[in-house]
C-alpha positions as CSV (number, residue, x, y, z in Angstrom):
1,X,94.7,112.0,142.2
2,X,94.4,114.7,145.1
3,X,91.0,116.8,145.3
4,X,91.3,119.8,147.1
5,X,87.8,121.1,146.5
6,X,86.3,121.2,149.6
7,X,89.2,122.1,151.6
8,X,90.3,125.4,152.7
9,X,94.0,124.8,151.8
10,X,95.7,122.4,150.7
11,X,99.5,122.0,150.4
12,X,101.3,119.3,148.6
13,X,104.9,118.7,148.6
14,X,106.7,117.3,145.8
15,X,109.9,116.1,147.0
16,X,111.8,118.6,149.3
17,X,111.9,121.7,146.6
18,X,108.3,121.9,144.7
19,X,105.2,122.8,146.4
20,X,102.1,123.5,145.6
21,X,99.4,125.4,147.5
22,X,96.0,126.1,146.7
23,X,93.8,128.7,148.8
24,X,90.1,128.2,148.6
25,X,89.2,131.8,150.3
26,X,90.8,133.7,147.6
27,X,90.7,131.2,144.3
28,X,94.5,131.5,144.4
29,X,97.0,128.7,142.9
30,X,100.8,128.8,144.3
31,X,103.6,126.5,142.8
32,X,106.6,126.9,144.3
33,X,109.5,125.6,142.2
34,X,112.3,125.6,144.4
35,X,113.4,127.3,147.7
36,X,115.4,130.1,146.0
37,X,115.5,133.6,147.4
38,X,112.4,135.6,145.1
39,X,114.7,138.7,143.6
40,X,111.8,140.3,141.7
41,X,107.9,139.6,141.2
42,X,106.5,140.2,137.5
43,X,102.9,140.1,136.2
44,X,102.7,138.2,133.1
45,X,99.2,139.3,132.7
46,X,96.3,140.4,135.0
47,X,95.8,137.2,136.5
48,X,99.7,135.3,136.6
49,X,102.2,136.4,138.7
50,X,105.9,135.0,138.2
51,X,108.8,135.5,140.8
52,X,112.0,134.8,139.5
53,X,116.1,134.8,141.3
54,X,118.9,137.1,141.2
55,X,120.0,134.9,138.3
56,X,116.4,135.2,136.6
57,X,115.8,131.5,137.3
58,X,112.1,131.1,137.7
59,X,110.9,130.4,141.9
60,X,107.2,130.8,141.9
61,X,104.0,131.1,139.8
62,X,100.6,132.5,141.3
63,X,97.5,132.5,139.6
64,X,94.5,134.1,140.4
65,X,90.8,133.1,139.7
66,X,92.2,129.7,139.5
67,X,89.5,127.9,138.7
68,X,88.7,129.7,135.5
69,X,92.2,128.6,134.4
70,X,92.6,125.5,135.5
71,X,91.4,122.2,136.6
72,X,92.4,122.8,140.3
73,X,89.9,120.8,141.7
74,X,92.1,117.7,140.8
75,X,95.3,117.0,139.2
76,X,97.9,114.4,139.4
77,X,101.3,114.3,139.2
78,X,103.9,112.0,137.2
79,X,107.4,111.8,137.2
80,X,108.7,110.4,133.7
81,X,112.1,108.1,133.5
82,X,113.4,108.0,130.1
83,X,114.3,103.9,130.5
84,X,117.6,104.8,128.4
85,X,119.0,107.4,129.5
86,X,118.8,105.4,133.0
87,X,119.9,102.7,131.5
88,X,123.2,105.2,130.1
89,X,123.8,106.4,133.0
């Protein structure tokens, strides 16, 4: 569990393409999905913002007013191995 509460920003890297930034000034929650170039930014309502590729392949999502949407103050993270398809593989 990572609280970023009382911190003015946080960052936390998942691995070397995800990263996810939250900025206490301005309520505002970053995830960065992978280190594509952003082609075009598009609002998918007052408060979410969604940058996507020249393919259309989703890079980024911002949301504002954060807290009001989400549980920011602490999440966690879990990856998830199917045992058999490792097992398969």
């Amino acid at each position: 569990m990572i609280s970023i509460k009382s911190l003015c920003y946080e960052s936390v890297n998942i691995g070397e393409k995800m990263n996810i930034k939250y900025f206490n000034e301005t309520d505002t929650l970053l995830i960065i999905l992978n280190k594509n170039e952003v082609f075009e930014t598009k609002d998918l309502n007052e408060n979410v913002l969604y940058e996507t590729d020249r393919n259309n392949q989703l890079v980024s999502i911002t949301i504002e007013h954060a807290k009001k949407f989400t549980q920011v103050d602490s999440f966690s993270f879990q990856k998830v191995i199917n045992k058999e398809l490792a097992i398969a593989a």
